[in-house]
PDB file of N, CA, C and O in Angstrom:
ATOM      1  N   UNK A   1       5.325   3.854   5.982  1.00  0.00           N
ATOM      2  CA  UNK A   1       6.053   2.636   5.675  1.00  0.00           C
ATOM      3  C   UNK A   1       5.551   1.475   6.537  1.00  0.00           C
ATOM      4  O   UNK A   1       5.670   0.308   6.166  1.00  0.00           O
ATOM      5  N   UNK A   2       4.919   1.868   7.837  1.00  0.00           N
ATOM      6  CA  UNK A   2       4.618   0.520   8.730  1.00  0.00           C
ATOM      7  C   UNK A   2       3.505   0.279   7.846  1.00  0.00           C
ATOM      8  O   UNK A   2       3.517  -0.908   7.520  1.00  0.00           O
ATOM      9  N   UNK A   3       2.424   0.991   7.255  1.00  0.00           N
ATOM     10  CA  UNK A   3       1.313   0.571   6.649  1.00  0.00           C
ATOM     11  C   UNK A   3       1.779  -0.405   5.824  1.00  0.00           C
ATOM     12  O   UNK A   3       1.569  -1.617   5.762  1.00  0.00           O
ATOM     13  N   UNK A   4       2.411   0.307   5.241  1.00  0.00           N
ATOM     14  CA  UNK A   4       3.042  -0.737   4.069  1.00  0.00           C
ATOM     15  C   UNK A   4       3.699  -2.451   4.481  1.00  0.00           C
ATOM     16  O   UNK A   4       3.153  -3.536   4.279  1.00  0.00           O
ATOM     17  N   UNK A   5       4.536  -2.264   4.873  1.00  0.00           N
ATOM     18  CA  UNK A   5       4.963  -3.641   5.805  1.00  0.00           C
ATOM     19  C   UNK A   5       3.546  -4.339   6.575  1.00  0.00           C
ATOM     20  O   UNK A   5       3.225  -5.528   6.564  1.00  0.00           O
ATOM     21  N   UNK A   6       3.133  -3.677   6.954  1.00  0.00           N
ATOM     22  CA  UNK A   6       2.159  -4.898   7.862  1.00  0.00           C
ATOM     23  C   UNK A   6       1.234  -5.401   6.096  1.00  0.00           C
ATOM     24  O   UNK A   6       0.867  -6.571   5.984  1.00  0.00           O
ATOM     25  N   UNK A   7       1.024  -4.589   5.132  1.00  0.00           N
ATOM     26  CA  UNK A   7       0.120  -5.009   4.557  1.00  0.00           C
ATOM     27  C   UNK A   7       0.612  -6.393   3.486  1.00  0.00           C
ATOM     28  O   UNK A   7      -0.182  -6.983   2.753  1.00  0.00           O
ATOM     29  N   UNK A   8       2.047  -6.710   3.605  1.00  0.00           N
ATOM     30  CA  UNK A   8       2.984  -7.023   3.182  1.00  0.00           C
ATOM     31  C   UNK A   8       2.587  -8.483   3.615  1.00  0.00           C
ATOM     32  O   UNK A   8       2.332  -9.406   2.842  1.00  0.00           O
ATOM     33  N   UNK A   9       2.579  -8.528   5.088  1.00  0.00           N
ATOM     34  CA  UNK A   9       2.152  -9.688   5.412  1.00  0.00           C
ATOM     35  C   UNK A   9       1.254 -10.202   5.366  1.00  0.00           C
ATOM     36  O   UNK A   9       1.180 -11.079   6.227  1.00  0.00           O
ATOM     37  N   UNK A  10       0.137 -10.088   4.531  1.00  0.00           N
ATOM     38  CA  UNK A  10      -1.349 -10.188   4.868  1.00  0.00           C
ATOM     39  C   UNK A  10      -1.203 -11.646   3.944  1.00  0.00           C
ATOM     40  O   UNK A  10      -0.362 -12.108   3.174  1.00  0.00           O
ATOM     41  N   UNK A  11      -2.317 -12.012   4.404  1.00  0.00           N
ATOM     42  CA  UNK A  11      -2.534 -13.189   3.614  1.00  0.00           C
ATOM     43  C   UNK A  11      -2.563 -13.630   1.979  1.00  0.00           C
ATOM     44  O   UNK A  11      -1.944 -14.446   1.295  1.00  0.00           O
ATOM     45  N   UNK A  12      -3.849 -12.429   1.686  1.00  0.00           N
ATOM     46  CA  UNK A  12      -3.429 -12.218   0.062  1.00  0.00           C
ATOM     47  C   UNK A  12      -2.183 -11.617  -0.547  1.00  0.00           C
ATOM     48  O   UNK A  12      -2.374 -11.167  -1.677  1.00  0.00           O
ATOM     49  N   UNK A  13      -1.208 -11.523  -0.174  1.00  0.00           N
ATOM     50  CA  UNK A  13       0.003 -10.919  -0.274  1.00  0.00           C
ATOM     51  C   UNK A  13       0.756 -12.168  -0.265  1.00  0.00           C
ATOM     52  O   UNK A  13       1.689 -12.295  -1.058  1.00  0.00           O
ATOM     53  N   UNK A  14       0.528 -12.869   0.344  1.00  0.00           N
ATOM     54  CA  UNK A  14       1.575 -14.071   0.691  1.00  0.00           C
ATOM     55  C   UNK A  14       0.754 -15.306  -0.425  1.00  0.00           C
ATOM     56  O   UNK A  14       1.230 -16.441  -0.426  1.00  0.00           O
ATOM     57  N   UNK A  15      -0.334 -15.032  -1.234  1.00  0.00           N
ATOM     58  CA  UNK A  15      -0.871 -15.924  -1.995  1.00  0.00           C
ATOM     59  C   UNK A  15       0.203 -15.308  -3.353  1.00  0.00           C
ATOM     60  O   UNK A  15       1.182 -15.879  -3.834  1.00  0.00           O
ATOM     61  N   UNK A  16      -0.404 -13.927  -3.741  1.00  0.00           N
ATOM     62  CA  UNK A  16       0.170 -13.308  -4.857  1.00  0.00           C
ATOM     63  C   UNK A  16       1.653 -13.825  -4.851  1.00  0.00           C
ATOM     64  O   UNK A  16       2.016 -14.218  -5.960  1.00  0.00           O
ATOM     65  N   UNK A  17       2.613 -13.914  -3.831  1.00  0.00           N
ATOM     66  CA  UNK A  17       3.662 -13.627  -3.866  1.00  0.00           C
ATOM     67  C   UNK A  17       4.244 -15.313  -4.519  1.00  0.00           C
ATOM     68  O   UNK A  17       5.234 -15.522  -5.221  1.00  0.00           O
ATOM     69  N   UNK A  18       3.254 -16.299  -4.000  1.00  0.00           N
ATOM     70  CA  UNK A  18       3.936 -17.565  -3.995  1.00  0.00           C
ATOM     71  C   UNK A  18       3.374 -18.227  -5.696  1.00  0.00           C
ATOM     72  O   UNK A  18       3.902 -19.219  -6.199  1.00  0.00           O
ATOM     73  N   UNK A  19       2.042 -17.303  -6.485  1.00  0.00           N
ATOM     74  CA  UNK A  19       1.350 -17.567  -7.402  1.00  0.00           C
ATOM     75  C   UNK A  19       2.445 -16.963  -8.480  1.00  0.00           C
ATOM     76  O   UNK A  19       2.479 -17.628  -9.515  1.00  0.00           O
ATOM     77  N   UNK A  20       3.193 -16.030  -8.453  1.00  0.00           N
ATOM     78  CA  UNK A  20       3.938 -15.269  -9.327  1.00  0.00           C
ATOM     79  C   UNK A  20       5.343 -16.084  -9.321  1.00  0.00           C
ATOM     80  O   UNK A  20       6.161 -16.209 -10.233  1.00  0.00           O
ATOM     81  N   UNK A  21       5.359 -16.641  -7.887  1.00  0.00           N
ATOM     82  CA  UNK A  21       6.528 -17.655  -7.841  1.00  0.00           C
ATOM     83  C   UNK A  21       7.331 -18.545  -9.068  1.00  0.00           C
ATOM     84  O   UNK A  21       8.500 -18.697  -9.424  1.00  0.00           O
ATOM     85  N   UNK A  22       5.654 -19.161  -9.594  1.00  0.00           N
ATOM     86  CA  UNK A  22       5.944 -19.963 -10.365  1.00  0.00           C
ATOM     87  C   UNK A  22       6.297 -19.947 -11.729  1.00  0.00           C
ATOM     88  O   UNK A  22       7.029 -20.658 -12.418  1.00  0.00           O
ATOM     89  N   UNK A  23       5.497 -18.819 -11.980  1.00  0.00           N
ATOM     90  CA  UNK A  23       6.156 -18.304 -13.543  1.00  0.00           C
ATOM     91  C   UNK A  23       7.203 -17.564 -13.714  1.00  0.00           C
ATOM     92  O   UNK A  23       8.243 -17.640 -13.059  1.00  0.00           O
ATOM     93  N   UNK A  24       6.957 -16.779 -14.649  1.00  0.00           N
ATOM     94  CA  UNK A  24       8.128 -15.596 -15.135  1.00  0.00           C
ATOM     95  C   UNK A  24       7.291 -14.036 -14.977  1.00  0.00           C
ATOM     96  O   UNK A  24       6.618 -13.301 -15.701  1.00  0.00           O
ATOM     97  N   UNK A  25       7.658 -14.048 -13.952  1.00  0.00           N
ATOM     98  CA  UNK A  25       6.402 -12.251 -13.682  1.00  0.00           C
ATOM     99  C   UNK A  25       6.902 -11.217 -14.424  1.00  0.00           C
ATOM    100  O   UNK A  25       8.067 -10.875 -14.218  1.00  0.00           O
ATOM    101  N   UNK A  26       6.233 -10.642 -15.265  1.00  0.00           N
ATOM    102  CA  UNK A  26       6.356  -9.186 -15.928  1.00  0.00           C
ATOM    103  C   UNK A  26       7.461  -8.150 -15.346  1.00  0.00           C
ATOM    104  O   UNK A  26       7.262  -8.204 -14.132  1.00  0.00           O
ATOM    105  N   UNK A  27       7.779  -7.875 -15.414  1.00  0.00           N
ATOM    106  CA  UNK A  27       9.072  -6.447 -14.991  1.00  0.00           C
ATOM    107  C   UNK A  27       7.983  -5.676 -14.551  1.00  0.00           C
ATOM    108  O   UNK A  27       6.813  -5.720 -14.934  1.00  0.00           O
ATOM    109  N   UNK A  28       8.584  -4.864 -13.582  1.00  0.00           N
ATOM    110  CA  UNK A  28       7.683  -3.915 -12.607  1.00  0.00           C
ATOM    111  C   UNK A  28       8.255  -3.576 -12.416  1.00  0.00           C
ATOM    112  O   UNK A  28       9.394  -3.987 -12.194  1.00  0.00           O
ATOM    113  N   UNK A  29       7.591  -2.074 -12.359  1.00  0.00           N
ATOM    114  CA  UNK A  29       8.617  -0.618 -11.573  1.00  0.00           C
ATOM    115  C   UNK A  29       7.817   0.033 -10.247  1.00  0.00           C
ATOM    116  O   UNK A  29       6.808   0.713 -10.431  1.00  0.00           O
ATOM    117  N   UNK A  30       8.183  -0.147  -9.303  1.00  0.00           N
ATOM    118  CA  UNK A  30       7.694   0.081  -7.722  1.00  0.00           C
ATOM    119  C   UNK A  30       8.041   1.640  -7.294  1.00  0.00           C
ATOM    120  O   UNK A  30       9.207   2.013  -7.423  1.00  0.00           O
ATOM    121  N   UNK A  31       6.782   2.797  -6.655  1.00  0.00           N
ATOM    122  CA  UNK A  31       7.628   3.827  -6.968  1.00  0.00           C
ATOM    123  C   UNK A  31       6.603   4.076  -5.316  1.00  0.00           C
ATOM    124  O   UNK A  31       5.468   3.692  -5.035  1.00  0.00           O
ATOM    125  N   UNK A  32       7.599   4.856  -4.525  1.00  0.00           N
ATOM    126  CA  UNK A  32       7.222   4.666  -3.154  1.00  0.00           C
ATOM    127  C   UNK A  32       7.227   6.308  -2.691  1.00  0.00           C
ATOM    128  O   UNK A  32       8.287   6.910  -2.866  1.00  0.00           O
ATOM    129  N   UNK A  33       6.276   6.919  -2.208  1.00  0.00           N
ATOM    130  CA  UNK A  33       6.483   8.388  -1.901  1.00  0.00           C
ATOM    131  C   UNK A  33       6.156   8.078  -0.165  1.00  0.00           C
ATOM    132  O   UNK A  33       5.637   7.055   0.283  1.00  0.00           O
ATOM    133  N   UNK A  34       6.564   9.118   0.519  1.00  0.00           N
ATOM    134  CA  UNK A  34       6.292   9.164   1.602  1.00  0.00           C
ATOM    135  C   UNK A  34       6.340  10.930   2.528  1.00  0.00           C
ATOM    136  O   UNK A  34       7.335  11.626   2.727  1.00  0.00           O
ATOM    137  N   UNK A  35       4.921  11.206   2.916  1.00  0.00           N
ATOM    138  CA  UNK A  35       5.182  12.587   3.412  1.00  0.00           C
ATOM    139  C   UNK A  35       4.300  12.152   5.052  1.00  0.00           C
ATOM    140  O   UNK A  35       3.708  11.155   5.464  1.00  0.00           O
ATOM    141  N   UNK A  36       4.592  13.363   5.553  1.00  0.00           N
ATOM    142  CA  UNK A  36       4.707  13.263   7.033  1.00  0.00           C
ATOM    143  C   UNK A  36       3.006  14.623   7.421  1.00  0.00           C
ATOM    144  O   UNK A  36       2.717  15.150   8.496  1.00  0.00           O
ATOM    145  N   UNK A  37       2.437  14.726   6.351  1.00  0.00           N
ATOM    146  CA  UNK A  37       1.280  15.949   6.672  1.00  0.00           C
ATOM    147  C   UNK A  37       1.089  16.230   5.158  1.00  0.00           C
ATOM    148  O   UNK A  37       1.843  16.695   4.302  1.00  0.00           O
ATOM    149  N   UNK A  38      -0.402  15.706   5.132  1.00  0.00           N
ATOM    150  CA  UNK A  38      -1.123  16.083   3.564  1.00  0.00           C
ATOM    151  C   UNK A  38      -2.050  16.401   4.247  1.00  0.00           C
ATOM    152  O   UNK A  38      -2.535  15.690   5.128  1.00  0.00           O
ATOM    153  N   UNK A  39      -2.618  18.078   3.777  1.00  0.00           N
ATOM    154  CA  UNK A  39      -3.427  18.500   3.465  1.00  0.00           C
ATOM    155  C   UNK A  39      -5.147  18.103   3.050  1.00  0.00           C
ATOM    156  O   UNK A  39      -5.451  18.633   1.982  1.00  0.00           O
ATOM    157  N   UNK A  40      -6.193  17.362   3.625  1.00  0.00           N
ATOM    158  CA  UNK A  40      -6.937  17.180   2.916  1.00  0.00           C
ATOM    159  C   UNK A  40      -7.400  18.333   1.255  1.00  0.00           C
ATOM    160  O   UNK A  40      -7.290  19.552   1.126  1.00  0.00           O
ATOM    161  N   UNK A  41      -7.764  17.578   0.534  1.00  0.00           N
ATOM    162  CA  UNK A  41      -7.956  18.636  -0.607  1.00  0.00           C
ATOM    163  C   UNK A  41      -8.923  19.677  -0.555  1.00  0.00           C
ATOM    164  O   UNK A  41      -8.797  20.750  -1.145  1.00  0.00           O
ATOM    165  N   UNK A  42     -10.339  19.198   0.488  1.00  0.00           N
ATOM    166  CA  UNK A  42     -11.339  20.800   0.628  1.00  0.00           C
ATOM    167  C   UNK A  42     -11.008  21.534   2.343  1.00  0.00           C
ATOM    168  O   UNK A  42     -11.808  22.189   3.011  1.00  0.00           O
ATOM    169  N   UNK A  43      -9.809  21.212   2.651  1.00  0.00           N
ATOM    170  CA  UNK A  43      -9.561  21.807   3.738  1.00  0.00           C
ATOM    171  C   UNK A  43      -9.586  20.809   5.247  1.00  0.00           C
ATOM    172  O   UNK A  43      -8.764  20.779   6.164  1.00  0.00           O
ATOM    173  N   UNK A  44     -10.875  20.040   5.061  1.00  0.00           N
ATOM    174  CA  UNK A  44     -10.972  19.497   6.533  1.00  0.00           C
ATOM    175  C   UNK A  44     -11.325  18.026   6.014  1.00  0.00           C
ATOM    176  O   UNK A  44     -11.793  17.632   4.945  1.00  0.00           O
ATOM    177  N   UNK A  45     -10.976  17.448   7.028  1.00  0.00           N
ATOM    178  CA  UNK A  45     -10.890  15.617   6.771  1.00  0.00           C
ATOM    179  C   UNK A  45     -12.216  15.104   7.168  1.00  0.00           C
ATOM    180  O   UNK A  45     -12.821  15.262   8.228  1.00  0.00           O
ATOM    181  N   UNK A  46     -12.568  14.411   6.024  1.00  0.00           N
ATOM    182  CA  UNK A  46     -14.456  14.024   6.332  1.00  0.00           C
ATOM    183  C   UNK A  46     -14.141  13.348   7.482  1.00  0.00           C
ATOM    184  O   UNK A  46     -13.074  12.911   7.915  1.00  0.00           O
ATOM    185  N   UNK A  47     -15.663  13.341   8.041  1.00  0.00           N
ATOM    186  CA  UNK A  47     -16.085  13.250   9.908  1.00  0.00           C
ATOM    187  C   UNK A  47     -15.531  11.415   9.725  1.00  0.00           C
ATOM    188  O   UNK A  47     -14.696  10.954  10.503  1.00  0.00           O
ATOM    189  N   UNK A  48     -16.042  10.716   8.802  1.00  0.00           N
ATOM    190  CA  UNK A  48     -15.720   9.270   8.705  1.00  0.00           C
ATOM    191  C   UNK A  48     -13.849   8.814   8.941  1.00  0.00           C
ATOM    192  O   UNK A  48     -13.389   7.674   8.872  1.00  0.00           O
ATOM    193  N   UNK A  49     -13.062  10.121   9.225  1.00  0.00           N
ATOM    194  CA  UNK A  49     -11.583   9.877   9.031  1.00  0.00           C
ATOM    195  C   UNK A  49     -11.121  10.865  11.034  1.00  0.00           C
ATOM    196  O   UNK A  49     -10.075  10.825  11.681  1.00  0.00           O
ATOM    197  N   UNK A  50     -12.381  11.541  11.326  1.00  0.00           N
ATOM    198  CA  UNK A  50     -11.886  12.814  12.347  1.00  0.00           C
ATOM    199  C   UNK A  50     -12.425  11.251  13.605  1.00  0.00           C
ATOM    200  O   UNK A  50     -12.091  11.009  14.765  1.00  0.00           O
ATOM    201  N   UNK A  51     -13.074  10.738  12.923  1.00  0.00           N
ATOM    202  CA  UNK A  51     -13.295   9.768  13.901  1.00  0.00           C
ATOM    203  C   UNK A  51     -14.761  10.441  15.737  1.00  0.00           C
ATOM    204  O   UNK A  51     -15.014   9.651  16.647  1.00  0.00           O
TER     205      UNK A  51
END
């Protein structure tokens, strides 16, 4: 969720937000999951993520 919030504030976020302002924006359905330990899918997390 912090990912989320900081990305919230970003600049292009704050363009989108004030560009949609002006019209009539489409209906949207926002669907938010959140887990605490995923599994990479072949077992181990490429070296570009193990850092």
């Amino acid at each position: 969720m912090k990912s989320l919030k900081d990305h919230l504030k970003t600049k292009h976020i704050e363009i989108f937000l004030s560009e949609i302002a002006v019209g009539d924006p489409p209906k949207t359905d926002a669907h938010f999951f959140e887990a605490s330990s995923i599994p990479y899918p072949d077992g181990d997390l490429p070296k570009e993520v193990r850092g």
